[in-house]
C-alpha positions as CSV (number, residue, x, y, z in Angstrom):
1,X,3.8,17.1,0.5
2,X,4.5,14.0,1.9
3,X,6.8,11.1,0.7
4,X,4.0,9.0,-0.7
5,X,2.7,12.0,-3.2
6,X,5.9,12.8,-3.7
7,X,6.8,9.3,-4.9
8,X,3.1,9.0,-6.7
9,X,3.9,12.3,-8.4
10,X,7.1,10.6,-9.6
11,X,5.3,7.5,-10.8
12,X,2.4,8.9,-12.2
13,X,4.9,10.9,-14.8
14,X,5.4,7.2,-16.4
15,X,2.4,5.2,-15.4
16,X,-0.4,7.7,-15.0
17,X,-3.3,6.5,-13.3
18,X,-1.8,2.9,-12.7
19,X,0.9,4.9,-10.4
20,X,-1.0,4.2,-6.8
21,X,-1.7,1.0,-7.6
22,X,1.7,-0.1,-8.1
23,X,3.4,2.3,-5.4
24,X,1.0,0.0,-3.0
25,X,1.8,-2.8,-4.2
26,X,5.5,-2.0,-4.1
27,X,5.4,-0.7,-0.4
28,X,3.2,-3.8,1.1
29,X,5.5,-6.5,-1.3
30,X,8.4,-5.5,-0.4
31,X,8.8,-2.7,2.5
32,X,6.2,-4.3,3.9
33,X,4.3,-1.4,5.1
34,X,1.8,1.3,4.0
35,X,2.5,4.1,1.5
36,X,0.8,7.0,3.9
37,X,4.4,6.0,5.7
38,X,7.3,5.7,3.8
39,X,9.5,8.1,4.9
40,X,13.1,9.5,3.0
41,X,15.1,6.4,4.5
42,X,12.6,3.8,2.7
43,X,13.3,5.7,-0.9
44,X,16.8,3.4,-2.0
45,X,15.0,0.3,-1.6
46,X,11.7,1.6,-3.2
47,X,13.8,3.1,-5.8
48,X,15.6,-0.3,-6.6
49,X,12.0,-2.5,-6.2
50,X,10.4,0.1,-8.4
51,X,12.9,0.5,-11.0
52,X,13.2,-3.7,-11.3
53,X,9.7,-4.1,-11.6
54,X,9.2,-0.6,-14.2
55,X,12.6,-1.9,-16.3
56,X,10.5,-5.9,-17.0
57,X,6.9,-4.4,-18.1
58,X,8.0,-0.6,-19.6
59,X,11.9,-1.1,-20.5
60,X,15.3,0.3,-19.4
61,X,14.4,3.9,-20.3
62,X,11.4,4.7,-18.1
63,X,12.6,2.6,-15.7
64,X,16.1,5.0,-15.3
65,X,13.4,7.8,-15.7
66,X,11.5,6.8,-12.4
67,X,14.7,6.0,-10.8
68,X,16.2,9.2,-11.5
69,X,13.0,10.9,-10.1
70,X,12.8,8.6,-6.5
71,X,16.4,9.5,-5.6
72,X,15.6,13.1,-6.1
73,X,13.2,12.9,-3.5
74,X,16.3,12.4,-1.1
């Protein structure tokens, strides 16, 4: 698989079908780049935009959920 299904099947645990929309979002906001090319050394600083933006609209505990699920992907 790559990193992006890896990271949507992460996401999509906690945000189902609202998952690529935000990984998208995340990647062109702030990596500034596609998803079809994140690769393992993008994963920190998606893990840290993802979990800010998951911890203001869904709370602390999904947000540690996702978090814990990105860095695994390491």
């Amino acid at each position: 698989m790559t990193i992006e299904k890896d990271c949507l099947a992460v996401l999509a645990e906690d945000l189902g079908p609202a998952a690529k929309t935000f990984l998208e979002r995340q990647c062109r906001l702030h990596l500034r780049k596609d998803p079809a090319t994140l690769e393992k050394a993008d994963i920190d600083e998606l893990t840290k935009w993802c979990t800010t933006e998951i911890q203001i609209a869904l709370g602390a505990q999904i947000a540690e959920n996702v978090k814990k699920g990105l860095l695994a992907l390491k």
